[in-house]
C-alpha positions as CSV (number, residue, x, y, z in Angstrom):
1,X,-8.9,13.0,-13.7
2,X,-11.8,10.4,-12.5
3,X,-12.7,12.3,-9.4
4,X,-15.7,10.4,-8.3
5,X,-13.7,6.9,-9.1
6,X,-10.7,8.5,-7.0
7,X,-13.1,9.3,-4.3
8,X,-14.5,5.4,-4.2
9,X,-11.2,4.4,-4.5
10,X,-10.1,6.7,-1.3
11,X,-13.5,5.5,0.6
12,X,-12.8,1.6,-0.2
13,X,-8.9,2.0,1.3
14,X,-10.6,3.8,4.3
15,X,-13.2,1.1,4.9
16,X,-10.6,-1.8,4.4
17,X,-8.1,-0.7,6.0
18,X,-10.1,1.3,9.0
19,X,-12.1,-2.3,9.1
20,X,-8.6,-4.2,9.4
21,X,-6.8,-1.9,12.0
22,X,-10.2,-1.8,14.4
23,X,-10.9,-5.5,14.4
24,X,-6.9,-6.2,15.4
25,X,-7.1,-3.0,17.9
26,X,-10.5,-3.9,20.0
27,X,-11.9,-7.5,18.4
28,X,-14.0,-8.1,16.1
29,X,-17.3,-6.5,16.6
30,X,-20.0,-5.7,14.3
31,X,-17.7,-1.9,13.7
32,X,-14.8,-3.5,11.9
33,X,-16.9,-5.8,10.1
34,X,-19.4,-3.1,8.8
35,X,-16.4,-1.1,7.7
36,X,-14.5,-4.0,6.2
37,X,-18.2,-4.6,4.1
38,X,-18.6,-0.8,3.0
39,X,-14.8,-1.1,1.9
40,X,-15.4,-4.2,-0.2
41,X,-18.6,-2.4,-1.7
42,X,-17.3,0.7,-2.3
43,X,-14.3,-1.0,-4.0
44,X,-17.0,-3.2,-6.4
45,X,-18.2,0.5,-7.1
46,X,-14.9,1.6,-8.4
47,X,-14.4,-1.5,-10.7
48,X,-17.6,-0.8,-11.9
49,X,-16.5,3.2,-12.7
50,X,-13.9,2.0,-14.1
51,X,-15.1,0.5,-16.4
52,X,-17.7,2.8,-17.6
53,X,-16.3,6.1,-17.3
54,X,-15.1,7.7,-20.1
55,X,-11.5,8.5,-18.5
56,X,-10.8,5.9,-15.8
57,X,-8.1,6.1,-13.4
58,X,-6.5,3.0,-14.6
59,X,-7.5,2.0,-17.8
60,X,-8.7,-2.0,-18.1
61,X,-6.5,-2.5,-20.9
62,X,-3.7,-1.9,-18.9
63,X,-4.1,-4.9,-16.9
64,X,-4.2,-7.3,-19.8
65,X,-0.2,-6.7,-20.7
66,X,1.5,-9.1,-18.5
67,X,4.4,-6.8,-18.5
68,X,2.2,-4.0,-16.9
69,X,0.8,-6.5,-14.3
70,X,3.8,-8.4,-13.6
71,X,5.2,-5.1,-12.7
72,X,2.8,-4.1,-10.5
73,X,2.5,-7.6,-8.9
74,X,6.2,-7.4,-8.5
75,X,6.2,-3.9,-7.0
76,X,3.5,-4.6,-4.5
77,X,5.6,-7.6,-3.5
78,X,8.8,-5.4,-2.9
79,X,7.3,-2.8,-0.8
80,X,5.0,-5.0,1.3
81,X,8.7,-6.9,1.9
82,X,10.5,-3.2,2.9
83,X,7.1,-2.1,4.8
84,X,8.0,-5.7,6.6
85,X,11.3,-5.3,7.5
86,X,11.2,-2.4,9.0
87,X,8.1,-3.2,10.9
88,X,10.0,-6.2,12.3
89,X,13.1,-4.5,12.5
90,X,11.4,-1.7,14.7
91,X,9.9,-4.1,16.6
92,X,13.1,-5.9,17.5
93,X,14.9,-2.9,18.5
94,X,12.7,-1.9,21.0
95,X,11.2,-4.8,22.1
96,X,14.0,-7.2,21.8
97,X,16.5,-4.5,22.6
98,X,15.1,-2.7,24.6
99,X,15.7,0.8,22.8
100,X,13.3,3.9,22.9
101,X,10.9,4.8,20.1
102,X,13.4,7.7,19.3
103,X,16.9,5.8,19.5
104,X,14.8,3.4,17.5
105,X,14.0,5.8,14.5
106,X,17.5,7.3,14.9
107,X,18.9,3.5,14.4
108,X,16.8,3.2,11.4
109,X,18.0,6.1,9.1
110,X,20.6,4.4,7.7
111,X,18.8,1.7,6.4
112,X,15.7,3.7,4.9
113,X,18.6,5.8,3.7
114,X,20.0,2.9,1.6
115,X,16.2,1.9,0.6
116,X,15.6,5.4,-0.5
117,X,18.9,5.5,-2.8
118,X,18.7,2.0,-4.0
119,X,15.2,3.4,-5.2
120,X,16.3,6.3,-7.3
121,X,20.0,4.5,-8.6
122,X,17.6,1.2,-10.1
123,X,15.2,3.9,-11.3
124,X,17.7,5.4,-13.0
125,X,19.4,2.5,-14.2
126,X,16.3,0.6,-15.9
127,X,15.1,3.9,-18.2
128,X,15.3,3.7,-21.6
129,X,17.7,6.9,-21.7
130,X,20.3,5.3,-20.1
């Protein structure tokens, strides 16, 4: 395992999304900016690792088949969607509704229930031992 590319990697999704969550939270000040900068850089550091290192984290290659990055284009897409939905979902029920954070979460198990084992049946379903 690339240790020092997972560790830039870690560091760059600290600094982006630290950067992203201070500057909505309390403006945007010279804080969220610097961290939003050292998260670019750091992630321009991990490219370059990645490229160089003898056994990268995700191999370059990978990201020339079009099947391996429609994939992962597709599954970024679908869980940014669920993440969505259940952000506005949430949102609705309390503040639209008017229900507690608890009676909220409680409301909710059903649905992440169905997400969770519509995850594993389509995992299932698409191997190539079935």
């Amino acid at each position: 395992m690339d240790v020092p590319g997972a560790a830039l990697l870690g560091g760059a999704m600290l600094g982006l999304l630290g950067g992203l969550i201070d500057g909505s939270a309390s403006g945007w000040t010279s804080r969220p900016l610097a961290l939003l900068l050292l998260g670019l850089a750091l992630f321009a550091a991990f490219c370059h690792r990645q490229r160089t290192a003898a056994e990268p984290l995700i191999r370059p290659t990978l990201l020339r088949d079009r099947g391996f990055t429609s994939g992962l284009i597709l599954g970024v897409l679908a869980f940014a969607a669920v993440a969505g939905l259940l952000h506005v979902v949430s949102l609705h029920l309390q503040q639209g509704l008017g229900r507690s954070p608890a009676g909220t979460a409680l409301g909710l198990i059903p649905l992440s229930a169905g997400i969770v084992l519509a995850s594993i049946t389509s995992g299932r379903s698409s191997s190539p031992d079935c």
